[in-house]
Wavefront OBJ file of the C-alpha trace (Angstrom):
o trace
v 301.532 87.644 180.101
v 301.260 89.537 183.052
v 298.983 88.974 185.972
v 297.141 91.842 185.266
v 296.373 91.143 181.737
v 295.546 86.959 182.951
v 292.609 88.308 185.027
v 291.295 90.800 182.484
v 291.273 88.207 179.989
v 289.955 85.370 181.979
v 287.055 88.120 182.831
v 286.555 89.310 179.236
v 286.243 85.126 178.553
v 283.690 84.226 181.279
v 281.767 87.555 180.211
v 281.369 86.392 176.828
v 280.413 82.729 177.272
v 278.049 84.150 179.873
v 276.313 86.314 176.827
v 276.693 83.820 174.334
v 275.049 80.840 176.217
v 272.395 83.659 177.444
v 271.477 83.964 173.147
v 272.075 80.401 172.862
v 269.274 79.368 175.199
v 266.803 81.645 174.363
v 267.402 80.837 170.563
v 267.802 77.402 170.571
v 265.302 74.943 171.246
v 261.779 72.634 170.177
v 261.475 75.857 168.203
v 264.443 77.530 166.846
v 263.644 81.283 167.083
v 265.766 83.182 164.503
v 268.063 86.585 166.672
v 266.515 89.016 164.629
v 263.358 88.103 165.643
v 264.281 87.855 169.655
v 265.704 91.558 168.859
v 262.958 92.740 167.828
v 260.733 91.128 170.733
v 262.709 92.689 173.634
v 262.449 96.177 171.826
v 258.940 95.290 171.722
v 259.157 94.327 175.231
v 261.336 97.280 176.224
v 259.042 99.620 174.093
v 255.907 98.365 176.826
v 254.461 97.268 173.016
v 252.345 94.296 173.614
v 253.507 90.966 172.441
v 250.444 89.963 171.503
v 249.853 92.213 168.815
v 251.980 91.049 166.743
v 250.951 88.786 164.109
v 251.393 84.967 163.221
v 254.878 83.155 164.115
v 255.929 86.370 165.859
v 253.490 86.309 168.442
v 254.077 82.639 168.851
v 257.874 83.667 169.206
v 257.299 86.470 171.407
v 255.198 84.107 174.380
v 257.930 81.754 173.878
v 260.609 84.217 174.916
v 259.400 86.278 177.243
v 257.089 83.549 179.143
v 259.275 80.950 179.070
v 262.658 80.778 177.766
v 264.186 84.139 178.713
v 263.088 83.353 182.623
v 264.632 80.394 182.343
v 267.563 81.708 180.769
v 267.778 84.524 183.554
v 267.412 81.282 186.564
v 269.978 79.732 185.013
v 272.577 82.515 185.150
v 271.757 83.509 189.150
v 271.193 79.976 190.523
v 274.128 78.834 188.701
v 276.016 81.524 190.041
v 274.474 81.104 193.384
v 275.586 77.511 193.355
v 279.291 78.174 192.413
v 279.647 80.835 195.285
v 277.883 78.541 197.663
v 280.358 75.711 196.730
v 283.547 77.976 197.048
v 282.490 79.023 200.220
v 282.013 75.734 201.552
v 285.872 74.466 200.224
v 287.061 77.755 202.068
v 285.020 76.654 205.407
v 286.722 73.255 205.414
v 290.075 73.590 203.685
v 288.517 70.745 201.501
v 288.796 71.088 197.314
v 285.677 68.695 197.397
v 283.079 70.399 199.870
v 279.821 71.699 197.968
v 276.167 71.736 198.923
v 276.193 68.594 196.920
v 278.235 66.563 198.429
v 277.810 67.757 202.483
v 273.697 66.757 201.726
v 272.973 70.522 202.123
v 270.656 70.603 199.547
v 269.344 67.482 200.429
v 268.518 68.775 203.511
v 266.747 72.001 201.849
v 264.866 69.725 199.326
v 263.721 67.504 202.168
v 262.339 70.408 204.117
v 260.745 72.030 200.838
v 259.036 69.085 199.758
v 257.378 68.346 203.222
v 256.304 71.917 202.710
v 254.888 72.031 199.470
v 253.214 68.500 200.222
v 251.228 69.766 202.899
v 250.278 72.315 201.093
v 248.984 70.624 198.161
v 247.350 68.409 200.330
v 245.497 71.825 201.771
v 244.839 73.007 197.928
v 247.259 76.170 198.852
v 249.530 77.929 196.731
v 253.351 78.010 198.463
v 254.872 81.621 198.348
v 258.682 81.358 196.658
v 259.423 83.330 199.814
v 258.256 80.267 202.320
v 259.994 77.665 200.002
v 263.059 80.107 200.446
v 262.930 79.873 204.396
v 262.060 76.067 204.185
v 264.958 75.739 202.117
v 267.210 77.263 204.397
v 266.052 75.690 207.660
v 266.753 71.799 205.830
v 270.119 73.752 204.468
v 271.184 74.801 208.612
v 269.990 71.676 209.730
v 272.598 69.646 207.737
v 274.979 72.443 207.941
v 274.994 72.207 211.878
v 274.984 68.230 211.685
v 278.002 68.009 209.192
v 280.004 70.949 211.620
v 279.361 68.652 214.652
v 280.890 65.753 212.736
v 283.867 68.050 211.592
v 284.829 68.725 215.540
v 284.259 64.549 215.535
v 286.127 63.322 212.825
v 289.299 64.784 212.063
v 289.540 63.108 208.588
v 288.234 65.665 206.025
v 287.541 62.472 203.851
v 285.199 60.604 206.207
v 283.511 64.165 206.587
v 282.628 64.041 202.922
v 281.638 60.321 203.286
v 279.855 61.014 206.497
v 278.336 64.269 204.351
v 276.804 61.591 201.086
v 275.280 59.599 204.050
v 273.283 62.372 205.257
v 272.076 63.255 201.463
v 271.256 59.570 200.972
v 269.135 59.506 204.102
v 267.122 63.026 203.572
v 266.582 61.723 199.904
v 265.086 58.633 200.919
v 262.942 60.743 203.379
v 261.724 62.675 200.201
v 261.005 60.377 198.380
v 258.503 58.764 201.085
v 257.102 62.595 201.642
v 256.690 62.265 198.120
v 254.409 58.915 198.049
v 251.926 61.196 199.734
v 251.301 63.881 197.049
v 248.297 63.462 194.911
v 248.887 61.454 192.455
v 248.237 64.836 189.563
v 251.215 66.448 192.126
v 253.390 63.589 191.668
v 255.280 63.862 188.458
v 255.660 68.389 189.087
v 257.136 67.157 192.529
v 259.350 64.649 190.889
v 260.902 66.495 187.830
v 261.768 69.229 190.516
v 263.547 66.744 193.312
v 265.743 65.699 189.816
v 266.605 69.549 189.611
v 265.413 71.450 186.577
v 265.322 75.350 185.299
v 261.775 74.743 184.071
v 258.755 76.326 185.165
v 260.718 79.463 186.718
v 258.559 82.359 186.203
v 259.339 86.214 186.345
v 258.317 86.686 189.638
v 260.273 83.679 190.496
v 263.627 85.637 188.658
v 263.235 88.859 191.434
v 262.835 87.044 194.455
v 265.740 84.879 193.594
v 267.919 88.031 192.107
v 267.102 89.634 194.845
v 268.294 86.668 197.389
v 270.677 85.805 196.197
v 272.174 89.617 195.011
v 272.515 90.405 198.787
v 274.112 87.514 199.562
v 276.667 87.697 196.851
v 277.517 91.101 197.778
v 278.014 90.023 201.629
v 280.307 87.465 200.459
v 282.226 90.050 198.103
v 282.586 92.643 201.176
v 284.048 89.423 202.913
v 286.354 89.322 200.494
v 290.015 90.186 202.638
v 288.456 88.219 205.867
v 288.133 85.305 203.127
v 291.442 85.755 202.381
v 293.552 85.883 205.872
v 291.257 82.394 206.561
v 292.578 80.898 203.882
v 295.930 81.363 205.218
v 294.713 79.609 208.620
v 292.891 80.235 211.818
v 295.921 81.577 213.557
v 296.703 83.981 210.918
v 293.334 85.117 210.309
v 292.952 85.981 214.577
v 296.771 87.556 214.744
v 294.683 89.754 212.105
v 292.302 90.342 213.961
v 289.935 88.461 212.666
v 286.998 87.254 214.863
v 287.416 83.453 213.576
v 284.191 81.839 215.162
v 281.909 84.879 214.249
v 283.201 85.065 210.604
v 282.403 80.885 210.456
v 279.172 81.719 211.378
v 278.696 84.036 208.657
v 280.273 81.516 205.993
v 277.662 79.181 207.306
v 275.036 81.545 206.766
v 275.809 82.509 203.537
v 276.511 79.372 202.020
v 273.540 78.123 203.242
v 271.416 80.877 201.948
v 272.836 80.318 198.530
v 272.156 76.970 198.386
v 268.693 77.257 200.155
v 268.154 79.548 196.789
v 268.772 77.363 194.337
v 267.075 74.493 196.035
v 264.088 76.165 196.518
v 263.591 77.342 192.964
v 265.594 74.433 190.957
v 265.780 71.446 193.151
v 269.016 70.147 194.356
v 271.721 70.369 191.333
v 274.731 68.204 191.592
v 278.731 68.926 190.996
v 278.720 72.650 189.920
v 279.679 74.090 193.568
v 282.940 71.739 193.419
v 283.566 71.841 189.652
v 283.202 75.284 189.213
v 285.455 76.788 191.356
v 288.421 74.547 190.593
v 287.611 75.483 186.807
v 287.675 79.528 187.767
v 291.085 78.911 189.701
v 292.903 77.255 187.058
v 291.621 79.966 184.235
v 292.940 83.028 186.142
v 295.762 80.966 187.820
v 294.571 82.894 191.625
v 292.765 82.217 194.594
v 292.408 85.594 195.709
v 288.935 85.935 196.856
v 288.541 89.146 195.666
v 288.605 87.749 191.998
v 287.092 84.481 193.132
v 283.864 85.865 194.326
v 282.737 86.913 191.060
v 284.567 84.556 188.798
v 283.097 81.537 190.312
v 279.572 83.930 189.944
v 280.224 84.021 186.431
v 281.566 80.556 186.086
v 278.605 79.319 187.559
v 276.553 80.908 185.701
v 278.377 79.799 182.355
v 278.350 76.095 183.527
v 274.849 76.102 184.535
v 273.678 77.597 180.699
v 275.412 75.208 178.600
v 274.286 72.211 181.081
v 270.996 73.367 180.505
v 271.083 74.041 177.043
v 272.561 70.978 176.487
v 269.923 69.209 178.848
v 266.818 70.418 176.538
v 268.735 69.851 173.474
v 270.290 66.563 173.423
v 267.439 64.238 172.927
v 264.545 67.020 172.554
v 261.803 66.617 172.580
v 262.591 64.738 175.765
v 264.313 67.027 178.552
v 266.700 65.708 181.048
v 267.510 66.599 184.203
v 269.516 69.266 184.993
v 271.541 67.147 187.813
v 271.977 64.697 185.020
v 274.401 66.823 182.540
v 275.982 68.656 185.385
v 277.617 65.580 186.755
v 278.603 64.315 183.322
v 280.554 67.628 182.951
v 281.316 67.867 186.594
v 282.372 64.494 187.704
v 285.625 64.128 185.903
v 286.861 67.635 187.286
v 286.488 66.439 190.581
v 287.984 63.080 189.979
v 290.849 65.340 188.582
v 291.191 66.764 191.604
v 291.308 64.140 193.349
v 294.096 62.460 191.161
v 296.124 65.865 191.668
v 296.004 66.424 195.610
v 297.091 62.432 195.640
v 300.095 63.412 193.547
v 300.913 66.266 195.523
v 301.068 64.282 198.970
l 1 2 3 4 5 6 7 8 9 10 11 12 13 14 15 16 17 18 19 20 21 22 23 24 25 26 27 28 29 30 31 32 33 34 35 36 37 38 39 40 41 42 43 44 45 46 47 48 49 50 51 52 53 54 55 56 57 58 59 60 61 62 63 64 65 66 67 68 69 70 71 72 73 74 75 76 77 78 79 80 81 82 83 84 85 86 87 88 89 90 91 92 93 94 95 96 97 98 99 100 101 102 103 104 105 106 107 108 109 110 111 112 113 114 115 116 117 118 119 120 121 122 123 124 125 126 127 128 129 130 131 132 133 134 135 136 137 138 139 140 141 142 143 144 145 146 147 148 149 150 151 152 153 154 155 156 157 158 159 160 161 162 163 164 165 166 167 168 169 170 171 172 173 174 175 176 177 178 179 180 181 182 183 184 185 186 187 188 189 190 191 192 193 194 195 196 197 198 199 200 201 202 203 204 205 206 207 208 209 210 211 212 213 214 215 216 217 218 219 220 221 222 223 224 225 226 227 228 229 230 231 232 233 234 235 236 237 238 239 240 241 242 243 244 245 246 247 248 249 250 251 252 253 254 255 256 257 258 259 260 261 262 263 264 265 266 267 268 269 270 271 272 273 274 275 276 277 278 279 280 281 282 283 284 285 286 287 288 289 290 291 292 293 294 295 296 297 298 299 300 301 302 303 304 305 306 307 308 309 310 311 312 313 314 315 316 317 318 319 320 321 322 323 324 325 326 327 328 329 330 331 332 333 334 335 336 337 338 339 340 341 342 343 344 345 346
């Protein structure tokens, strides 16, 4: 097979697991919701008929779908995405096959910085904008971004960078989790599930904001694409190219951060998809050009992050687990994978 007809195929695959595991979750559930029915509610919904006038089970169906499932659905797809991107950034920053948000304590960092946020406001009886939990997001995300780059110019191990990385997410998790202790105690368990990382909860204006985020910054990285891909091939390459080096670090930074920040901010922190997924995406299209990358590790993302969740509302429904809990069962043993294969290779 030619290299042409590899990436149209790996495309045509990621499309369609992307729009069956879309169905999937909206269908499947505490209440199984036949297609024909979730048809004919988004015609409804297209048609600006009310869902509440129709009758019975339908109507039932119809606030299930559009209030609560299909949102979710929709999170799932752009955080997951969001997440993936994020990750492959990161690995492309550090020339490590391991980096994520995960793993550096990025997003413990962001959730540290968005729980303080929406403690004190609970404690004030004030509703947090998603737009301030955004920005709070992203300042914990540059704070541990700037910490773990100071260490990199430290440590020349990328190893003890990733160990020095987990340290930093142990610490600002600990710090949450005495933020936490002073919630009221009806504040508690909302704070809680969301520290664990779940889809739940996300409504529609929630889905703009975060398409919005995080469809600018998935564009900027796209438009990055042939900078991306002289830095792969090293510093010294990418500035014989002409390629301002510390500028276009500062913008990976940025990026990655803002990325992250977004799925933080909206889903808690969620664990293993920035370093699974991309190593997944490479080895289906058999590239690491970045101008496939960028939007197969969207997509990839975005695949991973529907059947995790499906499969975290489904498994023992009624109860719901965490969404950090089924991506690293899924995740886990592609990184140790990795590992096992850049040991062979030295």
């Amino acid at each position: 097979m030619s290299k042409g007809k590899r990436y149209g195929a790996a495309f045509v695959i990621l499309l369609v697991l992307v729009a069956v595991f879309l169905v999937l979750n909206i269908c499947i559930g505490s209440v199984n919701i036949p297609l024909a029915d979730i048809v004919d509610i988004i015609k409804s919904a297209v048609g600006n008929s009310a869902a509440a006038n129709i009758a019975g089970d339908s109507s039932t169906y119809a606030d299930i779908v559009l209030d609560i499932r299909a949102p979710r659905a929709l999170a799932a797809v752009i955080l997951g995405g969001a997440l993936a991107l994020s990750g492959y950034l990161l690995q492309t920053f550090f020339h490590n096959p391991i980096a994520s948000p995960f793993t550096l304590g990025i997003s413990s960092g962001a959730k540290l910085v968005v729980a303080m946020v929406m403690v004190v406001a609970l404690g004030y009886s004030r509703q947090v904008s998603s737009w301030l939990l955004i920005l709070a997001a992203f300042a914990g995300a540059m704070v541990c971004m700037g910490f773990v780059i100071l260490m990199s110019r430290v440590i020349n191990q990328m190893s003890m960078l990733i160990v020095s990385g987990v340290m930093i997410g142990y610490i600002c998790s600990a710090v949450t989790d005495f933020v936490v202790t002073f919630a009221d105690d009806s504040d508690i368990v909302n704070l809680h599930n969301w520290s664990l990382g779940s889809f739940s909860g996300i409504s529609w204006d929630n889905v703009a904001i975060m398409a919005s985020v995080v469809g600018v910054a998935t564009l900027c990285v796209f438009l990055l694409s042939k900078p991306i891909s002289a830095y792969q091939m090293g510093e010294a390459y990418a500035q014989n190219m002409g390629l301002n080096v510390q500028l276009f670090r500062i913008v990976l930074v940025i990026l990655s951060s803002v990325l992250a920040a977004a799925v933080t901010a909206f889903a808690g922190p969620v664990s293993f998809v920035g370093i699974a997924v991309p190593h997944l995406v490479k080895s289906l299209f058999g590239t690491a050009q970045p101008l496939l990358m960028v939007p197969a590790c969207f997509l990839g993302g975005a695949t991973f992050c529907l059947l995790c969740d499906l499969l975290a509302r489904t498994m023992f429904a009624p109860t719901e687990l965490s969404i950090s809990t089924v991506t690293a069962m899924l995740g886990a043993p592609v990184v140790i994978y990795v590992m096992i294969r850049r040991q062979k290779e030295k």
